[in-house]
N, C-alpha and C positions, 0 to 999 in steps of 0.2 A: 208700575214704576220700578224700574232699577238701580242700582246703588254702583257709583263708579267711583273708584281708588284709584288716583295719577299722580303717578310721581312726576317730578319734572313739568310741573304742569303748567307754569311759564313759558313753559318752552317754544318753539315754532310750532309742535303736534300738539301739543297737553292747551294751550292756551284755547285755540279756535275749537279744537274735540270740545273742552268745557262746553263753550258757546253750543255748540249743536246738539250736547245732551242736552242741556236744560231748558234749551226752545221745547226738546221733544217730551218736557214734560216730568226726566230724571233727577236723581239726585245724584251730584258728585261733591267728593271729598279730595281735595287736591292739596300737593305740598311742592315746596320748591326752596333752594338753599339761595337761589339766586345768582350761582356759579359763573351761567354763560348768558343770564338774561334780568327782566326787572319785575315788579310788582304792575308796572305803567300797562302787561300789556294782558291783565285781569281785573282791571280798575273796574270797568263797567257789569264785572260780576259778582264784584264785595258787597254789595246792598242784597242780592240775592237768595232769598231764603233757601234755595234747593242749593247753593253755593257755599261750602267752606272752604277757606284758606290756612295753612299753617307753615308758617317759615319752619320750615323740618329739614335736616341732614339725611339723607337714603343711609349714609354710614354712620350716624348718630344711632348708637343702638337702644340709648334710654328713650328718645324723641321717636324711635317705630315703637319700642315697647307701648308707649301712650297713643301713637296713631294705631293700633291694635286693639286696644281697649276701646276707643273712638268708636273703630267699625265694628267690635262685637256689640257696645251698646246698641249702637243705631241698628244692630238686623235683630237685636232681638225684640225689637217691636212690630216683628213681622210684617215691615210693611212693604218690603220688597219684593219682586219677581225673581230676582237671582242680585247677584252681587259681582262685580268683573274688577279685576286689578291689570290697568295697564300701566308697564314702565317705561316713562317718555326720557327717562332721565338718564343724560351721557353725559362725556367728557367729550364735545364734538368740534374744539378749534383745532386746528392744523399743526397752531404751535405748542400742542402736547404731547401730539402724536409720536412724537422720536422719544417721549419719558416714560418707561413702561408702567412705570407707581403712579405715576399720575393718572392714567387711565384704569387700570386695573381694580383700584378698589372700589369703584362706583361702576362701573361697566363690567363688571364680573362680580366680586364679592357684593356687592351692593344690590345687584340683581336676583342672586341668587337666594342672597337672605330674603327677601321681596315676593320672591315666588312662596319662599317656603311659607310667610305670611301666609300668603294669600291661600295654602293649601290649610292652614291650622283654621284659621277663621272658618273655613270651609265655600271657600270662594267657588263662584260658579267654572270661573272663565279667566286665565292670565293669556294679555295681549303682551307679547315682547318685541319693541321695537330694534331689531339689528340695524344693521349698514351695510350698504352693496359696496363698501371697502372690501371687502373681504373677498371680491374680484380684484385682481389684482394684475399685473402686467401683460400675461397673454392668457386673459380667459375672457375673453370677447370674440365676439362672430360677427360674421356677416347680418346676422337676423338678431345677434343679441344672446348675452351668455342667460340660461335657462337656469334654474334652479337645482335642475338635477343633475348638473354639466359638472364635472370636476372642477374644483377650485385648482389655478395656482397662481399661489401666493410664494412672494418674495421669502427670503428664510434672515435668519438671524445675523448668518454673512455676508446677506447682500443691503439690510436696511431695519432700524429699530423699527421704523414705522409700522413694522407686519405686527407690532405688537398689539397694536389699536386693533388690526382687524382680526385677529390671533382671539383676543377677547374675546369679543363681539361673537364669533364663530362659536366659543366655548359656550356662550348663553344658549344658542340654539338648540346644544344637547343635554343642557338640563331641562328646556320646554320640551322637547321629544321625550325625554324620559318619564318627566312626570306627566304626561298626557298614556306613555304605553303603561306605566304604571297605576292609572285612572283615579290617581290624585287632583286630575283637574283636566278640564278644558282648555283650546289655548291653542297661539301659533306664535311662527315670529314671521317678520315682514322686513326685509331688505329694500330700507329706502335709497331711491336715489339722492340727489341732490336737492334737499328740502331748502326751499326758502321761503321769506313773507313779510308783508308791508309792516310787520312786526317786532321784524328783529332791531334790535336798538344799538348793536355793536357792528363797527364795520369789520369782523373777526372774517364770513364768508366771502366769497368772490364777489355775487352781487352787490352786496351794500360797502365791499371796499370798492368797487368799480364806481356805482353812484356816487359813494361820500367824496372819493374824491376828482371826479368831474365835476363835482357843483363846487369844490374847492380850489381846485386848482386849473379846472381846465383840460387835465390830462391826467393819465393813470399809469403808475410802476405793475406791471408786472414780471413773474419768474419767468427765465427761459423758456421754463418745461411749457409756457403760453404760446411759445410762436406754434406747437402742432397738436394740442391738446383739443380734444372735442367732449363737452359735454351736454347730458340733457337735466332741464330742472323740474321741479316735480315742486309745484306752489303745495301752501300747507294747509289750504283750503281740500286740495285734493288728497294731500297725505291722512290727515284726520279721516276724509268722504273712505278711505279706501280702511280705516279701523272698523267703519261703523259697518261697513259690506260685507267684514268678514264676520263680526258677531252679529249679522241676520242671517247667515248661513251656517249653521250647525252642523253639517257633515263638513266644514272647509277646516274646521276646530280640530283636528286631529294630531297636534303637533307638529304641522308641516311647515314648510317656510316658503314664504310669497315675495318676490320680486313685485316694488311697484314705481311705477316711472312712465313718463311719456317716452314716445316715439320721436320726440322731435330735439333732435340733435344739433349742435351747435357748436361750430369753434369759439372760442374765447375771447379770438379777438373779431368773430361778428359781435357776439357778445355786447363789448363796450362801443362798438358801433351802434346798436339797439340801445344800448342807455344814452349811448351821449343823444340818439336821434328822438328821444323822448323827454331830454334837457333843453333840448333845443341847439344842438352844438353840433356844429360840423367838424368833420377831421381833428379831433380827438389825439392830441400826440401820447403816442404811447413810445415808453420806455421797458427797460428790461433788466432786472437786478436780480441774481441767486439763481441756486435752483435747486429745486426738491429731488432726491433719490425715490427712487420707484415707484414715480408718479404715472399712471399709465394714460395713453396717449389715447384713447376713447373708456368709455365705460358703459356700452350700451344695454339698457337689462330687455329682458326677454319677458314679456309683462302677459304672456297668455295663459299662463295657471291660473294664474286670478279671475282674469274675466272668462276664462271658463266654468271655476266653483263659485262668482257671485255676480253680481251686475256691475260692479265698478269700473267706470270707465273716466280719465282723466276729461276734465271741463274747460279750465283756463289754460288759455295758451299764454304761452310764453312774452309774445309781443301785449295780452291784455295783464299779465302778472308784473311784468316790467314798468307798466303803466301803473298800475297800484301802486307799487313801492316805489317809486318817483314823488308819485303823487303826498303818500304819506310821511316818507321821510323826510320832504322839503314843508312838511304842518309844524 
């Protein structure tokens, strides 16, 4: 049995990862402030002996001092095989992105203090979850921008927004570091666009697309929609691709994984596929605002991964669509 530490554990990753460690048997110890999500969507894991919860701040530093002590008690009854802290925890709505303190002390200081946890306890293994933000206007290809492909990112003259991925980027070279310094096991993983019949806020594309087709009939989006192609990555899959990389122990090496499907989509097939799982036809769409240096694909290049584990995405997109229709209209 393993001992798993998740921040953010509410989250789209942190919620269903729970559920699949403790099918397999683990124990996890999860905390969530409840920033971008609710308690509704670990209800069915609160009775659960291998299961604790703790409403905790990642930036609260008395409430990690105690979530510290939590996890030294619990290892020193030897009952674990190793002990892994993954951080599920961001600032991931869109309308933060342009505030650079808003992101920054959770997505950078918050993580970093987190690691260093997780190095004192004397953790096995720190999962860090990035963001394929951090591709940014023209670092995509034909086949998909790769992990080792230079980054470019917008700069501070052309968009606050690079701040968000700016971050995000900074975590990467404190996981690199402390794995070349052999403080700890560990990688980080560049999701694409996670979603899940889980999410309770219509903050992302999808569930503002759904929420407001089953509202109104039709959906606002930004200009930067009429030529924008994305791919989504369910969080059924995003979790399946944690647990891939902590069963391959040579993939642990501080590296960083792109993980996404192949299957690409403009935005406005997009709300064509929801409204045609609403049961709506011609769907009027509208168009208000528009975002700076929103880039016009984002395609990730997903063969690092399935070469150092088995992970390979499962639901597609027209069956994940189908989910969260399904669940959001419960």
């Amino acid at each position: 049995m393993d001992l798993y530490v998740i921040s953010g554990v509410t989250g789209m990753t942190g919620n269903e990862l729970s559920r699949k460690l403790i099918g397999f048997g683990d124990r996890v110890i999860g905390f969530d402030n409840f920033f971008a999500s609710s308690i509704r969507t670990v209800e069915d894991l609160l009775e659960q002996e291998r299961f604790s919860f703790y409403e905790y701040d990642l930036n609260n530093t008395e409430q990690m001092e105690r979530l510290q002590e939590i996890v030294r008690s619990e290892m020193e009854e030897g009952r674990f095989n190793r002990v892994v802290y993954v951080n599920c925890a961001a600032v991931v709505h869109t309308e933060h992105f342009y505030h650079v303190n808003r992101t920054f002390e959770t997505n950078v200081l918050g993580m970093k203090a987190f690691l260093e946890q997780a190095v004192r306890v004397g953790a096995d293994t720190f999962i860090n979850c990035s963001t394929s933000e951090v591709y940014s206007m023209n670092s995509w290809g034909e086949h998909g921008v790769a992990e080792s492909d230079y980054i470019t990112m917008a700069n501070a003259e052309h968009s606050q927004r690079t701040s968000y991925a700016t971050g995000k980027l900074l975590t990467e070279f404190f996981m690199k570091e402390a794995v070349m310094e052999h403080k700890i096991k560990g990688c980080s993983i560049r999701f694409a666009n996670v979603y899940s019949k889980n999410e309770l806020y219509p903050k992302h594309i999808i569930p503002h697309i759904i929420n407001q087709l089953r509202e109104t009939g039709g959906v606002e989006l930004l200009e930067n929609s009429k030529v924008n192609y994305r791919t989504f990555l369910h969080n059924e899959d995003s979790c399946g691709a944690v647990i891939a990389l902590l069963q391959a122990e040579d993939a642990l090496d501080g590296s960083v994984y792109n993980v996404a499907t192949d299957e690409e989509i403009s935005i406005i097939d997009l709300v064509k596929l929801c409204a045609e799982k609403l049961g709506l036809k011609d769907p009027q769409i509208t168009f208000n605002g528009y975002r700076e240096s929103d880039p016009k694909r984002r395609l990730l290049n997903t063969d690092k991964i399935k070469a150092r584990t088995d992970w390979r995405p499962h639901i597609t997109l027209d069956q994940g669509i189908e989910m969260c229709v399904k669940e959001m209209g419960a």
